[in-house]
N, C-alpha and C positions, 0 to 999 in steps of 0.2 A: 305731408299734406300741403297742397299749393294753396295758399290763401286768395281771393282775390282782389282785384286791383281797386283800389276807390277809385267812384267816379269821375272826381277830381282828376287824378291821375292820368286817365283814362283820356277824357275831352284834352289836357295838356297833350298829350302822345300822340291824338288823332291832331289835332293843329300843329306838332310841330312836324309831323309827316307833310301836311298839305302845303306847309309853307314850305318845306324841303322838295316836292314835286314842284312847286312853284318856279322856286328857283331854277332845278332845272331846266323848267320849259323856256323862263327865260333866257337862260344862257347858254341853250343850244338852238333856239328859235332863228339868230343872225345867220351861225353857218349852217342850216339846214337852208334860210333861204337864197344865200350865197349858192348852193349846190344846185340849189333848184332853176336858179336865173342864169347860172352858168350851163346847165343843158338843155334851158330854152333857147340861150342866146348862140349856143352853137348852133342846133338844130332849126332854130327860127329865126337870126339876129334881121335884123331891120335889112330888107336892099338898098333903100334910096336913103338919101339925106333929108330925115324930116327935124321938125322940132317938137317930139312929142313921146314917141319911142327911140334908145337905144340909147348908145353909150356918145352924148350931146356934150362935147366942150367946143372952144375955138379951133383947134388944133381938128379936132375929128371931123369935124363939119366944114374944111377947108378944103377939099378934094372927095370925091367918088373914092379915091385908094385909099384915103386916109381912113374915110368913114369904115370900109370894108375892115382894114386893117385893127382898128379901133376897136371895133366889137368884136371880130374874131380875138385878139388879143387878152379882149377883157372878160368876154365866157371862158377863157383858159385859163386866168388869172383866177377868177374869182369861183370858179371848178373846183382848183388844188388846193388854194388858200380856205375853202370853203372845208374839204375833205381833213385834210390837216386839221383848222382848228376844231371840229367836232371830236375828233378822235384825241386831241392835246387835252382839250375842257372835259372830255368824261376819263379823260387819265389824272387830272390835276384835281376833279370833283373826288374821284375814289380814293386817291392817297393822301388829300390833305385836305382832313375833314375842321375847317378852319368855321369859323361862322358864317352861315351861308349868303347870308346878305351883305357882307362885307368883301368875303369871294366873287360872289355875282358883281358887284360894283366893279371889283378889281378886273374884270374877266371882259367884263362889258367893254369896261372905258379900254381895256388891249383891244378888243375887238373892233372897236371901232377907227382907233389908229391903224392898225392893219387896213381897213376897209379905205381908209384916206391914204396909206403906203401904197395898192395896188392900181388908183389912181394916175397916184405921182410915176409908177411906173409905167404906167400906156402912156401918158403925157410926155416924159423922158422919150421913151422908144421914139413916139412921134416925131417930135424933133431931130430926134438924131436920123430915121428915116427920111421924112418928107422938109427938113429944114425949113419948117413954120417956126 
């Protein structure tokens, strides 16, 4: 005979669900919108050089090629890196069921060194392209 669950119980299991969706959404919400801004930015990137849209440093904003080059670059960048880490973070969620909001911390702060890494990589390329 299955007994049932006290309510107690019950309200605890329904919260720590919702805080485990929580979590999730937080920690796939970056590279979903990494994916999403990488096939805008292919499909739409900025044409001209403004200061309002588009991938805006010294370096990119230095030339017509550079800027062209700059966000072509960086929709491509932030496409694969975006692709990548979704499928890394729901492999790293399912097999190491760690505490979630200690994960998510851990998950976030890589994610967003990565997001400062694919930077530093259009900024590298540039230089080494257009020697600004």
């Amino acid at each position: 005979m299955i007994k049932k669950i006290p309510r107690a119980f019950q309200v605890l299991i329904m919260e720590a669900s919702a805080m485990e969706v929580f979590f999730w959404i937080v920690d796939l919400q970056i590279p979903f919108m990494m994916i999403v801004i990488g096939l805008i930015f292919r499909k739409w990137a900025p044409k001209k050089i403004n200061s309002v849209t588009g991938y805006r440093t010294k370096r990119s904003m230095a030339s017509q090629e550079a800027w062209e080059y700059a966000n072509r670059r960086f929709a491509e960048l932030w496409l694969k890196i975006g692709c990548l880490l979704l499928a890394l973070i729901i492999l790293i969620k399912l097999l190491f069921p760690f505490n979630s909001a200690k994960l998510s911390l851990i998950i976030n702060l890589c994610v967003v060194a990565i997001m400062l890494l694919s930077t530093l990589i259009v900024e590298r390329e540039l230089k080494e392209k257009f020697n600004y």
